[in-house]
C-alpha positions, 0 to 999 in steps of 0.5 A, spaced: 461 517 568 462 522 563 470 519 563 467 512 562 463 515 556 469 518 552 474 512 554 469 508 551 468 512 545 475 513 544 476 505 544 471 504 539 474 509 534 482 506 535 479 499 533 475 502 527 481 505 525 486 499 526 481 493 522 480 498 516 488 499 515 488 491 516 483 491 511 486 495 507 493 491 506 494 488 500 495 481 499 501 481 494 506 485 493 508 488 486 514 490 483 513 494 476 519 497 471 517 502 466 520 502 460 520 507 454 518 505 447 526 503 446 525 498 450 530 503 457 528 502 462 525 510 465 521 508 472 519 504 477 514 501 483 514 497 489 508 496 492 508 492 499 506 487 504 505 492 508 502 498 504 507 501 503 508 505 496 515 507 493 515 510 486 521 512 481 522 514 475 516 515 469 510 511 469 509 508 462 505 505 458 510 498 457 510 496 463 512 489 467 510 487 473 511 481 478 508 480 486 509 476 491 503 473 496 503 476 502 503 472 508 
């Protein structure tokens, strides 16, 4: 009985987890280029469809982003 109650227990939090990392996918994917006040580029970021997140470089100020919807 007590087996049952914590394989039960046990499923209970796996699902939980699972629904709130599905949750917390985004629904686009970005990409950021940073640039200094010359206009250079100094960094980067990517963020996926998977959640994921790569960063490089500075973060500034001046920046563009584009995304892509995630299917």
């Amino acid at each position: 009985m007590k087996k049952n109650k914590v394989i039960g227990t046990s499923l209970v939090v796996i699902v939980s987890l699972a629904a709130a990392f599905a949750y917390a996918r985004p629904s686009q994917s970005v990409r950021t280029t940073y640039y200094d006040s010359k206009g250079k580029v100094v960094g980067g970021s990517y963020t996926s469809c998977g959640g994921g997140i790569s960063k490089w470089g500075k973060q500034t100020a001046q920046y563009s982003s584009e995304s892509d919807p995630c299917f």
